[in-house]
C-alpha positions as a Markdown table, in Angstrom:
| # | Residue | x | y | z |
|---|---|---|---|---|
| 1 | Unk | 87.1 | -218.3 | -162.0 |
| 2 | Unk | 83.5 | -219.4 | -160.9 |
| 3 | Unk | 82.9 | -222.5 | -159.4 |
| 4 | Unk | 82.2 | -224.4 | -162.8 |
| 5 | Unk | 85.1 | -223.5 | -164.6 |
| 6 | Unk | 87.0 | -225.1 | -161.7 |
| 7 | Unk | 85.3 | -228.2 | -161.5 |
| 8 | Unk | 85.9 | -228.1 | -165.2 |
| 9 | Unk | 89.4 | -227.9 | -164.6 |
| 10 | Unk | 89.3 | -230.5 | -162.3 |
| 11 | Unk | 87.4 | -232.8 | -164.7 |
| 12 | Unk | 90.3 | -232.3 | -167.4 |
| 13 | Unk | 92.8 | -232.6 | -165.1 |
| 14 | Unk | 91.6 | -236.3 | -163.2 |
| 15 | Unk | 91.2 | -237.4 | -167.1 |
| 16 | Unk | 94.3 | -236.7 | -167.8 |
| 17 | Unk | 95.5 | -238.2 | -165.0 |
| 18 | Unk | 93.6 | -241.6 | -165.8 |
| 19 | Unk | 94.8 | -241.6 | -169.4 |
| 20 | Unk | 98.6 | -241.4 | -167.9 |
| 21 | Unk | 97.9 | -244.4 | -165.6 |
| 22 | Unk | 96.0 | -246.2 | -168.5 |
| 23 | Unk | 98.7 | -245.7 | -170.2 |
| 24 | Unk | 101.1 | -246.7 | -167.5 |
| 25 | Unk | 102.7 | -249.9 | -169.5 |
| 26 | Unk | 104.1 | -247.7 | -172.2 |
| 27 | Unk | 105.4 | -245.3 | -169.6 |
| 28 | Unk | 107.2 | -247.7 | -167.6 |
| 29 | Unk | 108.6 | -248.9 | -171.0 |
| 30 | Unk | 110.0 | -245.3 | -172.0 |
| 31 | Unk | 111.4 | -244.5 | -169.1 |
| 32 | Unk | 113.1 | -247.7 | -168.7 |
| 33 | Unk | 114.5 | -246.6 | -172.0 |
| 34 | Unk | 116.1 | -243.5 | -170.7 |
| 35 | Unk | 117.6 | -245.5 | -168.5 |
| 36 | Unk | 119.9 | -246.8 | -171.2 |
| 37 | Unk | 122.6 | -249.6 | -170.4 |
| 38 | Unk | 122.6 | -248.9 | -166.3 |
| 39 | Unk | 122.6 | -251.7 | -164.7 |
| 40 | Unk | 120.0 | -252.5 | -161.4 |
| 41 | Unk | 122.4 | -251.3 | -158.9 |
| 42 | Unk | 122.9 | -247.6 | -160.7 |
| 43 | Unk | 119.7 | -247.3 | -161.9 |
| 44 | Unk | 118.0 | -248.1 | -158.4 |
| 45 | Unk | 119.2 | -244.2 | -157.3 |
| 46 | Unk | 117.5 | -242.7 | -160.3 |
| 47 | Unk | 115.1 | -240.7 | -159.3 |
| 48 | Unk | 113.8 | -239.5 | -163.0 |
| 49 | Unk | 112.6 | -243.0 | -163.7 |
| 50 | Unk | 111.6 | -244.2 | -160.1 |
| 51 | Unk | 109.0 | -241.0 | -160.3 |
| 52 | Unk | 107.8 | -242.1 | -164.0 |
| 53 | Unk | 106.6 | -245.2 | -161.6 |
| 54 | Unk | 105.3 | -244.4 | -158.5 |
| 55 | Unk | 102.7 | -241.8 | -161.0 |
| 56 | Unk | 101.6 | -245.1 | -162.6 |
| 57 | Unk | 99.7 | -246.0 | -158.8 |
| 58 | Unk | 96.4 | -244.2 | -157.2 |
| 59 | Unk | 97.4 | -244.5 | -154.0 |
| 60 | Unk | 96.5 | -242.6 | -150.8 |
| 61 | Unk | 99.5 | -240.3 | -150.3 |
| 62 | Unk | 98.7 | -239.1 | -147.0 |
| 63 | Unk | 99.5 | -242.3 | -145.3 |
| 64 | Unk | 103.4 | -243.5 | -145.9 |
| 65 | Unk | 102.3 | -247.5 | -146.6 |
| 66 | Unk | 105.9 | -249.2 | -145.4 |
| 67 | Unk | 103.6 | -253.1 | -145.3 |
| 68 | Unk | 103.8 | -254.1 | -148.7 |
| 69 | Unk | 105.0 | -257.5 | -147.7 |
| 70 | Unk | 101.4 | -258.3 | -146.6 |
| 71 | Unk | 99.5 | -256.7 | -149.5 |
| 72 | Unk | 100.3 | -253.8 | -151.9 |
| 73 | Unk | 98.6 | -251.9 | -154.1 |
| 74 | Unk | 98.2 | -252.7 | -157.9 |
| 75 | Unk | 98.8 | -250.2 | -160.9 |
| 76 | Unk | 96.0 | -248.3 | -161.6 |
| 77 | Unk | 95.7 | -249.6 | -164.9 |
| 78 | Unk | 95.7 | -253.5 | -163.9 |
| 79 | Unk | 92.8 | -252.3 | -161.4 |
| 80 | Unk | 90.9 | -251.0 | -164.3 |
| 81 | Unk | 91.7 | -254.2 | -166.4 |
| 82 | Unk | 89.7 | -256.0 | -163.1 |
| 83 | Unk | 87.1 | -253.7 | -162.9 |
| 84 | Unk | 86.5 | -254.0 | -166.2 |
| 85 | Unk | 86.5 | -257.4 | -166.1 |
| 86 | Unk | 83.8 | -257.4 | -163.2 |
| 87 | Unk | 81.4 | -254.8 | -164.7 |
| 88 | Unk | 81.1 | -257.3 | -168.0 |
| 89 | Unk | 80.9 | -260.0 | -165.9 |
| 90 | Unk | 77.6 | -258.9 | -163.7 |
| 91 | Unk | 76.0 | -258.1 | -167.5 |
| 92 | Unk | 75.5 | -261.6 | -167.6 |
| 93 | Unk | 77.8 | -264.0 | -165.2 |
| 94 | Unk | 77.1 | -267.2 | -167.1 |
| 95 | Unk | 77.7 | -266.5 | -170.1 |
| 96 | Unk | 80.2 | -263.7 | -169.8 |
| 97 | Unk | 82.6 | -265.1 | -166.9 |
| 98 | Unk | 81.9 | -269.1 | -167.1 |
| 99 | Unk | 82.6 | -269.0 | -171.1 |
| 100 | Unk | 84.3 | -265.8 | -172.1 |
| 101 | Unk | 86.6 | -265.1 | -169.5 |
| 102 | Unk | 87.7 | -267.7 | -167.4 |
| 103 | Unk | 89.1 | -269.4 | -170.5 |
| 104 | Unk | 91.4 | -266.4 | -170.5 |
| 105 | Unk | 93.2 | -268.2 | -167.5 |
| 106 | Unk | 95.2 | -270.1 | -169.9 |
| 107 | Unk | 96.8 | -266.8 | -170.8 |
| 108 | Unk | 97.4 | -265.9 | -167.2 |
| 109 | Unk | 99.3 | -269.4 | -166.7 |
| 110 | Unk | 101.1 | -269.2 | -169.4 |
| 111 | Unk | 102.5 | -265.5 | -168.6 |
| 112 | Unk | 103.0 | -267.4 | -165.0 |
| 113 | Unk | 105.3 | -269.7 | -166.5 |
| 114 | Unk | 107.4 | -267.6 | -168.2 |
| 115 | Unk | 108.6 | -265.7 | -165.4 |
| 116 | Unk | 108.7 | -269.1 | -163.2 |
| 117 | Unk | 110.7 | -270.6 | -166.1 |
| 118 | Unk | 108.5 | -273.9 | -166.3 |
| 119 | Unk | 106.0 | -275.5 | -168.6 |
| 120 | Unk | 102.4 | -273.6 | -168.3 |
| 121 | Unk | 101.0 | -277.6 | -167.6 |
| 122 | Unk | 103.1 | -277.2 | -164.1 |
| 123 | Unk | 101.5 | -273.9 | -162.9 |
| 124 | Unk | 97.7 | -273.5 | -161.2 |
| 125 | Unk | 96.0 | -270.1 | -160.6 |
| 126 | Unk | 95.2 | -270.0 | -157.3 |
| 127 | Unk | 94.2 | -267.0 | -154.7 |
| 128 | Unk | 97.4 | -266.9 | -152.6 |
| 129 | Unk | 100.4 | -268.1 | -151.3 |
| 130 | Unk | 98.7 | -269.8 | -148.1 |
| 131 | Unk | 96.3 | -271.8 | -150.8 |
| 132 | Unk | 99.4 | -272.9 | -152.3 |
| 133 | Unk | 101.1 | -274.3 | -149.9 |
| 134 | Unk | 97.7 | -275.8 | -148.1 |
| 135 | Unk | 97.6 | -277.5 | -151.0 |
| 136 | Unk | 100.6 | -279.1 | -151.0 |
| 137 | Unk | 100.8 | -279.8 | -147.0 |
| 138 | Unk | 97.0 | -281.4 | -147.1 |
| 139 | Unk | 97.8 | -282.9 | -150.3 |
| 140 | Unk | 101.0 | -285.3 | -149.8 |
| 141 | Unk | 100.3 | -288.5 | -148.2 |
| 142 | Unk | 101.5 | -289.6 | -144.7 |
| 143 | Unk | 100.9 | -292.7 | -142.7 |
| 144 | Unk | 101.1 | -292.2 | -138.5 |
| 145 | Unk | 104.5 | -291.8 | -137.5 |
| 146 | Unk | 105.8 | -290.0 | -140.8 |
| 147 | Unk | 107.6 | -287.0 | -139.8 |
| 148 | Unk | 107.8 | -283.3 | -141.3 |
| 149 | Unk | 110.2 | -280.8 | -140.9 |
| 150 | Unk | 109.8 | -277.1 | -140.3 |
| 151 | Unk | 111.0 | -274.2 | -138.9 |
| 152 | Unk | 109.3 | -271.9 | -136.3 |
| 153 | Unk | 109.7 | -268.6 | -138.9 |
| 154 | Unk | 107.8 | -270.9 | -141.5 |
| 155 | Unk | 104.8 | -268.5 | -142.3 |
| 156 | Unk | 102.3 | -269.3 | -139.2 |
| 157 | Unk | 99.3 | -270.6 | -141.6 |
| 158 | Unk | 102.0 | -273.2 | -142.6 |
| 159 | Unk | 102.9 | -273.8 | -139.1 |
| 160 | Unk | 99.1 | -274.5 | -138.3 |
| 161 | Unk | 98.1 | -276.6 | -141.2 |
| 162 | Unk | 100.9 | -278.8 | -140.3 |
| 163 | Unk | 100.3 | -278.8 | -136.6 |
| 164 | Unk | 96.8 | -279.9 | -137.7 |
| 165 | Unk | 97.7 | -283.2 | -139.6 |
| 166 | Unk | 99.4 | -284.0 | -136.3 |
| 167 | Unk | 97.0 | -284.1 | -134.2 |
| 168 | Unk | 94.7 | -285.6 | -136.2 |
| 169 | Unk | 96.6 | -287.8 | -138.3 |
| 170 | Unk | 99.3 | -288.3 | -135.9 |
| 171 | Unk | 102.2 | -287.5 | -137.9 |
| 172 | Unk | 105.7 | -286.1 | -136.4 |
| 173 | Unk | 106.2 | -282.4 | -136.9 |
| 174 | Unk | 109.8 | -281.4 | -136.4 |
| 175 | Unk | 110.3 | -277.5 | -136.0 |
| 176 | Unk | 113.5 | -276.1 | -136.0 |
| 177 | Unk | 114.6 | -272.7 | -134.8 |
| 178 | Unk | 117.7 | -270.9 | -136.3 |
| 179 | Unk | 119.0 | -267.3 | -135.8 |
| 180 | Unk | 119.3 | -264.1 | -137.7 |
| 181 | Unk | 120.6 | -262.9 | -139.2 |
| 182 | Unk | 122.1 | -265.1 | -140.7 |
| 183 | Unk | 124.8 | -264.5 | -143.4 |
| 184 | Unk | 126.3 | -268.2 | -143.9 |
| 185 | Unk | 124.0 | -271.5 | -145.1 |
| 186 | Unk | 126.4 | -273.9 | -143.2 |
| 187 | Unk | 124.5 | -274.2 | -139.6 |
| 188 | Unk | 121.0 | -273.7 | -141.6 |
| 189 | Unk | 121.8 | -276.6 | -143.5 |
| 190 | Unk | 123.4 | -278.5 | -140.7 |
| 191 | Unk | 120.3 | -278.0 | -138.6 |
| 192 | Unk | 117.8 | -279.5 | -141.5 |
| 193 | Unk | 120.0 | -282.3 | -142.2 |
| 194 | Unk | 120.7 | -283.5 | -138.6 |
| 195 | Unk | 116.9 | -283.3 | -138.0 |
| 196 | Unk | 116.5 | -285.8 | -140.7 |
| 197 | Unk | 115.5 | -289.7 | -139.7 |
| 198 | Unk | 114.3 | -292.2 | -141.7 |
| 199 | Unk | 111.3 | -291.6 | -141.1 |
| 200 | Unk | 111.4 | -288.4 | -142.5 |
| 201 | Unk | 108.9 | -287.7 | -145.7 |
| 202 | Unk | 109.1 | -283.5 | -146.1 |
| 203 | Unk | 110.4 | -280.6 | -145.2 |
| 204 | Unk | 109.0 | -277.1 | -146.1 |
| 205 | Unk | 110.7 | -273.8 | -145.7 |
| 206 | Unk | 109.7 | -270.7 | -146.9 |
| 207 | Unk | 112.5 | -268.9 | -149.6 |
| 208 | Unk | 112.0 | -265.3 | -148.1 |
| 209 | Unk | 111.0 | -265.1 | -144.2 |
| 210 | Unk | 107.7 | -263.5 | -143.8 |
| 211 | Unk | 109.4 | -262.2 | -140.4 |
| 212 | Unk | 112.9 | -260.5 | -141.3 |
| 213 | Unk | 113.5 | -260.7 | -145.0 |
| 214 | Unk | 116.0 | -263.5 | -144.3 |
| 215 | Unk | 116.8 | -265.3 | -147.1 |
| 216 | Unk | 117.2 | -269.2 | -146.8 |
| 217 | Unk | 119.5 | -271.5 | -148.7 |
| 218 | Unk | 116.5 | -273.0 | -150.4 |
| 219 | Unk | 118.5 | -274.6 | -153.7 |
| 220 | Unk | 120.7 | -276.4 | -151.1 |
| 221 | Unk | 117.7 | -277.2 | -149.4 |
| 222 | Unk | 115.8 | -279.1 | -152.0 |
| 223 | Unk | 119.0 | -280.8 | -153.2 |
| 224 | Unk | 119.2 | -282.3 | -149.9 |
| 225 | Unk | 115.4 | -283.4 | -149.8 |
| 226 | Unk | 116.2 | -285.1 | -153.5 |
| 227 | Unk | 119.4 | -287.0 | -152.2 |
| 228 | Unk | 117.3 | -288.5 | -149.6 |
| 229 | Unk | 114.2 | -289.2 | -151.6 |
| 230 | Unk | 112.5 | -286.4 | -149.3 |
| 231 | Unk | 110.4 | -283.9 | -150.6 |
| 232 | Unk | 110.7 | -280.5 | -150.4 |
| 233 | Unk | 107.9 | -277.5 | -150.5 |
| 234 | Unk | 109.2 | -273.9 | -151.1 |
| 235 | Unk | 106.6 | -271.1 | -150.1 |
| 236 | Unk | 108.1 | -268.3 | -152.3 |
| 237 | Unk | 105.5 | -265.6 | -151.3 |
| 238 | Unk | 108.3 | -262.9 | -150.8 |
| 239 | Unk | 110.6 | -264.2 | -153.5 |
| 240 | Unk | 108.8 | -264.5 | -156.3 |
| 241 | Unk | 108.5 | -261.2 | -158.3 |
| 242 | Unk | 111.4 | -259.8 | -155.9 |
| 243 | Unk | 113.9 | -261.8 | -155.9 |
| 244 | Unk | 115.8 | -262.8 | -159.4 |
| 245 | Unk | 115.6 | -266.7 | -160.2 |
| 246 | Unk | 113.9 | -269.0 | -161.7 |
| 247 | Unk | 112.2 | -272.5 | -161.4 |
| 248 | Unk | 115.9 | -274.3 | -162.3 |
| 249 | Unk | 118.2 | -271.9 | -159.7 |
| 250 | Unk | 116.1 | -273.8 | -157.2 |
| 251 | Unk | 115.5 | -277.1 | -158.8 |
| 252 | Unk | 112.4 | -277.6 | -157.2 |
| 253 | Unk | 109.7 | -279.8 | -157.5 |
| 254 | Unk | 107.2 | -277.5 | -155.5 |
| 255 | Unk | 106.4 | -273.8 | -155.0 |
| 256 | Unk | 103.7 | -272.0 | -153.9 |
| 257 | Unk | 103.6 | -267.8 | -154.3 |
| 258 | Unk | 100.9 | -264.8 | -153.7 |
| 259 | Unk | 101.2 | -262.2 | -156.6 |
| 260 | Unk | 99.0 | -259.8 | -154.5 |
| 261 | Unk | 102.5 | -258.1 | -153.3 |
| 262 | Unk | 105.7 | -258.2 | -155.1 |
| 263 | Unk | 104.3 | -258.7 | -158.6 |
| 264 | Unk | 101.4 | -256.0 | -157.5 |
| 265 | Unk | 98.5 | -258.2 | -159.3 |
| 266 | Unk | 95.2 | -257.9 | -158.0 |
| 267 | Unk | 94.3 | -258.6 | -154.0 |
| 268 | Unk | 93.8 | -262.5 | -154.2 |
| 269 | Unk | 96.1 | -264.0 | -156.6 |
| 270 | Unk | 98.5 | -266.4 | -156.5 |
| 271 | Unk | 99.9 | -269.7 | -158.1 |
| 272 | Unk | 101.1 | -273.0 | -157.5 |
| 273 | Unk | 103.8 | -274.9 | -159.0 |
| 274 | Unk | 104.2 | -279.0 | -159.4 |
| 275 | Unk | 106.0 | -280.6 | -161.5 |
| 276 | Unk | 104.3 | -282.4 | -163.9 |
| 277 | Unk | 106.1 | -285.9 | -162.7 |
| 278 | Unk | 104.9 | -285.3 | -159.1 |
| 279 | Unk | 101.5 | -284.2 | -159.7 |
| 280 | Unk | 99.6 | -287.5 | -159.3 |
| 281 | Unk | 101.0 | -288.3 | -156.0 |
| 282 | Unk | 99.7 | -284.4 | -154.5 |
| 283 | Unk | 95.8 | -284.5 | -153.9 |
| 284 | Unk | 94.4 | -281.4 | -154.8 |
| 285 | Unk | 92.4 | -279.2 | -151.8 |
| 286 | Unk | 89.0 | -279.4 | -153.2 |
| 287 | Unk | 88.2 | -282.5 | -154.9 |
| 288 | Unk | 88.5 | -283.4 | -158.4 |
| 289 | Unk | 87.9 | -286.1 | -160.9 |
| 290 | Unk | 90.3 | -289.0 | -161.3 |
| 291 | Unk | 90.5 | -287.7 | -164.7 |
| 292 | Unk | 92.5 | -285.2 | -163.4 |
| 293 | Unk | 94.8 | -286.8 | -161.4 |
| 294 | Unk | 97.6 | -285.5 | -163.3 |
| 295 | Unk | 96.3 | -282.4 | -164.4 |
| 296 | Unk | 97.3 | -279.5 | -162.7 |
| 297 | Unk | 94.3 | -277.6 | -163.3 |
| 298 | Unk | 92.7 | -280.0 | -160.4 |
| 299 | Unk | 94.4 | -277.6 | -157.9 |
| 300 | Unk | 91.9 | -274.9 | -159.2 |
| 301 | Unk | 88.5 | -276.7 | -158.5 |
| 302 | Unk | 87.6 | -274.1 | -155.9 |
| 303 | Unk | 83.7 | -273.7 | -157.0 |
| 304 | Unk | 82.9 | -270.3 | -158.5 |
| 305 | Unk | 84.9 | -267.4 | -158.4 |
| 306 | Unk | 85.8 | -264.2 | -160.0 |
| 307 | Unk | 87.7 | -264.6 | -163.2 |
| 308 | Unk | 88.4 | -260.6 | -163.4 |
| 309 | Unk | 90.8 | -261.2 | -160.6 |
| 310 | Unk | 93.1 | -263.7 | -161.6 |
| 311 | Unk | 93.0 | -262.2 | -165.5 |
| 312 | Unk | 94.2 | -259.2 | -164.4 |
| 313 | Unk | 97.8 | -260.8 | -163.6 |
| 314 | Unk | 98.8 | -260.5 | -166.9 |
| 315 | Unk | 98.2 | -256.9 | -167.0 |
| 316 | Unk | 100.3 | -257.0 | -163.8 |
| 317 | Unk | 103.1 | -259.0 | -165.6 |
| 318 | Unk | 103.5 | -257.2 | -168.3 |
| 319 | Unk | 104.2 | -254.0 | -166.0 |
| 320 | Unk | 106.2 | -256.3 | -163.6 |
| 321 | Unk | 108.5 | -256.9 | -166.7 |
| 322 | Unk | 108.5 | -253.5 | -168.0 |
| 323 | Unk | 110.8 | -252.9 | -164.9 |
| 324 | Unk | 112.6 | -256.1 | -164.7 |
| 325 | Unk | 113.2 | -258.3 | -161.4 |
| 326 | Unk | 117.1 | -257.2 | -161.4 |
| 327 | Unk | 116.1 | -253.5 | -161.2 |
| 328 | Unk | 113.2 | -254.1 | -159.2 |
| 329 | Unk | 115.5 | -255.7 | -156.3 |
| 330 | Unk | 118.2 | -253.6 | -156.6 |
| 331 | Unk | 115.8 | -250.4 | -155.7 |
| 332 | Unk | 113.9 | -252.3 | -152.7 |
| 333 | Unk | 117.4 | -252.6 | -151.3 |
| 334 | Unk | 118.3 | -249.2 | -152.0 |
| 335 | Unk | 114.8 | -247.8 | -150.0 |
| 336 | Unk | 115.8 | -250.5 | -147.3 |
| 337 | Unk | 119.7 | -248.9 | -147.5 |
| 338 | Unk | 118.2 | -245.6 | -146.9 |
| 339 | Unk | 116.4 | -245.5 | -144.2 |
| 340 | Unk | 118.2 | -248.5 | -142.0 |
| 341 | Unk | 121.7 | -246.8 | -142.3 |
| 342 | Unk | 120.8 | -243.5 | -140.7 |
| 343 | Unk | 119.1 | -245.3 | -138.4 |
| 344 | Unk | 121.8 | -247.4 | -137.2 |
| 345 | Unk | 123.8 | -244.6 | -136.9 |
| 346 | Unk | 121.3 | -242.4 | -134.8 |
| 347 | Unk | 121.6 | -244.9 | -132.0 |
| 348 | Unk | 123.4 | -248.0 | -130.4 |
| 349 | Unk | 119.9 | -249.5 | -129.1 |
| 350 | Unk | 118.7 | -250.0 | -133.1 |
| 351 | Unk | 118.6 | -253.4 | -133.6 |
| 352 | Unk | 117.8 | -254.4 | -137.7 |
| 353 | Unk | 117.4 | -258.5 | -137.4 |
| 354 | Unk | 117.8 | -258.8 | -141.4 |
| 355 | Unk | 121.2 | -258.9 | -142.9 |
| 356 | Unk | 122.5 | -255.9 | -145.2 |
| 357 | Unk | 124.2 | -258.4 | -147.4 |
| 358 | Unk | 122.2 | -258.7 | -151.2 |
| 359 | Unk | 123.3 | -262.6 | -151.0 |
| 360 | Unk | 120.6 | -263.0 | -147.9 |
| 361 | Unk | 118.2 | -260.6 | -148.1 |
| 362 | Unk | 115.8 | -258.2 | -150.1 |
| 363 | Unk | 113.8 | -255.3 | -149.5 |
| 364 | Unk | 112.3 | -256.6 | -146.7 |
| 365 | Unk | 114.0 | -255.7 | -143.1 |
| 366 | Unk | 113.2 | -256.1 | -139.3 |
| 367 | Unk | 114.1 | -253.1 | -137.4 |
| 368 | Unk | 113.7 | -252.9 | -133.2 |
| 369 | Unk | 114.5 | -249.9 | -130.8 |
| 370 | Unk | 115.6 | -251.6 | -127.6 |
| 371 | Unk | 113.6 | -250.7 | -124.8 |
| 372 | Unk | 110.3 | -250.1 | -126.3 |
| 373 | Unk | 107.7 | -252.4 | -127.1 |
| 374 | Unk | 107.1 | -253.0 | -131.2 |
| 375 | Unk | 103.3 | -252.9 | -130.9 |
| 376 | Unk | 103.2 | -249.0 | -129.3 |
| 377 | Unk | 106.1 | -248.4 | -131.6 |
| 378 | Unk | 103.3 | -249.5 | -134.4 |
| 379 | Unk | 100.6 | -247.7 | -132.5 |
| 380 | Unk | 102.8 | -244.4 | -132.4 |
| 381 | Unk | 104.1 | -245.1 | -135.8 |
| 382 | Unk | 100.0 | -244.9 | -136.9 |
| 383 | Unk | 98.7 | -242.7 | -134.8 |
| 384 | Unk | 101.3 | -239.6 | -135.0 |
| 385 | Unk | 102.7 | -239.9 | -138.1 |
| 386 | Unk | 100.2 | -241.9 | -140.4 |
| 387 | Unk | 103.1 | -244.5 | -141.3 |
| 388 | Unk | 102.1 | -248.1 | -141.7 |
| 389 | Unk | 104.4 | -251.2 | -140.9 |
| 390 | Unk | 103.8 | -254.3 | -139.5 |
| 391 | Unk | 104.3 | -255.4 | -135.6 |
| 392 | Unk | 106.0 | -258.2 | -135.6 |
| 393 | Unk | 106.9 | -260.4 | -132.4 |
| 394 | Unk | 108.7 | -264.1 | -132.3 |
| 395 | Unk | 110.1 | -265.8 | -129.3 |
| 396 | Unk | 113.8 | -264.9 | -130.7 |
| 397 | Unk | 113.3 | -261.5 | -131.9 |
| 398 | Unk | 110.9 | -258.0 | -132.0 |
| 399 | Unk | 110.7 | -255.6 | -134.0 |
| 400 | Unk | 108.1 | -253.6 | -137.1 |
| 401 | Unk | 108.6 | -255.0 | -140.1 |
| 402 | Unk | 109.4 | -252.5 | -142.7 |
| 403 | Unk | 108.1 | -253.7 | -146.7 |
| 404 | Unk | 108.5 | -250.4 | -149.3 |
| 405 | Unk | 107.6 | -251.3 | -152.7 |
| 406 | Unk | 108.4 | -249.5 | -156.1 |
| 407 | Unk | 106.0 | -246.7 | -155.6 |
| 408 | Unk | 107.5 | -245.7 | -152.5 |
| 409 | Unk | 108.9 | -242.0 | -152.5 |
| 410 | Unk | 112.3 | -241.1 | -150.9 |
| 411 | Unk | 110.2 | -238.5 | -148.8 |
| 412 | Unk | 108.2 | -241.3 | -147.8 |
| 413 | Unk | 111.5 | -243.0 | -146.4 |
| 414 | Unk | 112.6 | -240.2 | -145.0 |
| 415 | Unk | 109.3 | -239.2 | -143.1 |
| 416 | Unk | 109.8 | -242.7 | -141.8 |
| 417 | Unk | 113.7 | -241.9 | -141.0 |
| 418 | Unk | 112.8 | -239.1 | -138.7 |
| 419 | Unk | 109.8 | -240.6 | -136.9 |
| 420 | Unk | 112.2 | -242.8 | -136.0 |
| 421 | Unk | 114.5 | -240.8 | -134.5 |
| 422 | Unk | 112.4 | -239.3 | -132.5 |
| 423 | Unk | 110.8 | -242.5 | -130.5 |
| 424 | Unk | 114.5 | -243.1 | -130.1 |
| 425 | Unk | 114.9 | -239.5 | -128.2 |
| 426 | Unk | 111.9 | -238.7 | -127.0 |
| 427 | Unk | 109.7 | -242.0 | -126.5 |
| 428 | Unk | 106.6 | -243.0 | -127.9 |
């Protein structure tokens, strides 16, 4: 062959290869069909159907991405849906994103509110989970002396945003600290309730820990806020999209999500939810006419900003549901099954900080080898073995943070599985 007829080749082969991930929707829906009537837990160990959708992602094989919990990559075919959306856009940005496609947000919150199980009037677009929940934390109003409570695993943006109304509106910021894992919502619970006085005006947790994967007992959470006329904020940024439920399993009257990593929508995307009843009594971050007050749309007057992004989260829904959140979960646990098991039999100084039990945690999972630091365990992870996770350090625990997603390959656990075993043998 001479050196055109192999490019030629190639050509054909890399458009074939974009058709099947154009195509990826009506993929994940056929092989979900093969699947038949196995439920999550079975069909999590299928490999047939798992490898129908890690081929519907372009994504760089030669590294072994395990930090998905801070931003994972999107199907190819809801990145072309953006890019298509931003090459029409720069033909003529007034006319083309101002009145043709930023309308098409209405879609987008719509599709939002579905999944959330509320009314598409309760849901803004925003850019992440940290917009969200700035929101709502800037956006309630508090008088000096009005106290807050938090916990120290509360995602640190949280942490700061409320640290800054203290000390310059001089409210009372109460941050608790609880262990994990934790396998029982008795103590948790305990904890919030004894820290609450009258002076008490909100408490915000987040649903999933950004740290461990611990899951918190947020329904019984927010009924305790309502009891007490207290109001409750619930950052879902690792629940949402992985973890099964919706809006009335929590009862909540606030929520705040990124859709950049479990739904796998475009790299700054997110939403916030208020109930309609609450929605004149939360300012919104930017500021918006009194006609709005109870509009939700007042929590996205940002200024101008891409609409291709935030329209592409349909296309990422629609994929999202072509798997299903049951199946989705039950496969994250079964990567998180396979590599922590082996590796808390290799050796008594593997510590995992996340508990095993489905009831109190997902996908997500804090691992530490006793006796070597977590950031030259990152640094060794990256620099032997190309493997990505995240370092992550808190005054009760240490550890790297290990986040698969659906487009992880069991030889990608299992390249992780015996780097592993090998900084507990030989060091890093």
């Amino acid at each position: 062959m001479n050196r055109r007829s192999i490019l030629a080749g190639a050509g054909v082969a890399a458009l074939g290869a974009a058709a099947f991930r154009a195509n990826a929707l009506a993929t994940a829906a056929r092989a979900a069909g093969a699947l038949g009537d196995a439920p999550p837990d079975a069909a999590a160990s299928i490999e047939e159907y798992w490898g129908e959708i890690q081929r519907c992602f372009d994504t760089d094989r030669t590294v072994v991405n395990l930090n998905n919990g801070g931003v994972s990559p999107t199907p190819t075919h809801v990145l072309e849906a953006m890019v298509r959306d931003l090459r029409f856009t720069n033909e003529s940005p007034v006319q083309n994103m101002w009145r043709v496609l930023e309308p098409r947000v209405e879609s987008v919150r719509r599709d939002v509110a579905r999944e959330f199980g509320c009314d598409p009037e309760e849901i803004a677009i925003t850019r992440n989970a940290s917009e969200s929940m700035q929101t709502l934390i800037f956006g309630i109003d508090l008088a000096r002396g009005d106290e807050v409570v938090v916990t120290d695993q509360n995602y640190p943006r949280m942490q700061t945003s409320w640290d800054q109304r203290a000390r310059r509106e001089g409210i009372v910021v109460k941050k608790l600290s609880f262990p994990v894992p934790m396998s029982s919502s008795g103590e948790f619970l305990g904890m919030i309730e004894n820290a609450i006085t009258p002076r008490t005006r909100a408490i915000e947790i987040p649903q999933v820990t950004n740290y461990s994967g611990q899951v918190l007992p947020a329904r019984e959470v927010v009924r305790l806020g309502k009891a007490r006329g207290i109001e409750v904020f619930i950052d879902g940024a690792h629940a949402f999209a992985q973890v099964p439920f919706k809006r009335d399993d929590l009862d909540c009257d606030y929520f705040g999500a990124s859709l950049h990593k479990w739904l796998l929508a475009p790299i700054g995307t997110g939403f916030l939810y208020v109930r309609k009843s609450k929605q004149k009594s939360i300012w919104p971050l930017m500021a918006a006419d009194a006609s709005m007050n109870e509009n939700i749309r007042k929590y996205e007057e940002i200024g101008t900003h891409p609409a291709a992004n935030h329209n592409a989260v349909s296309a990422a829904m629609a994929f999202h549901r072509s798997i299903g959140v049951e199946r989705k979960a039950a496969r994250l646990r079964f990567l998180r099954d396979r590599w922590a098991a082996p590796l808390l039999d290799a050796s008594p100084r593997v510590k995992l900080w996340t508990p095993l039990d489905p009831e109190w945690s997902t996908g997500i999972a804090l691992v530490q080898i006793e006796g070597i630091d977590c950031g030259k365990l990152f640094g060794h992870l990256w620099d032997k073995h190309k493997i990505v996770v995240s370092p992550t350090k808190h005054a009760q625990f240490e550890g790297v943070r290990v986040t698969p997603n659906v487009y992880t390959t069991l030889d990608e656990i299992d390249v992780f599985v015996d780097a592993m075993k090998q900084a507990i043998t030989q060091g890093v």
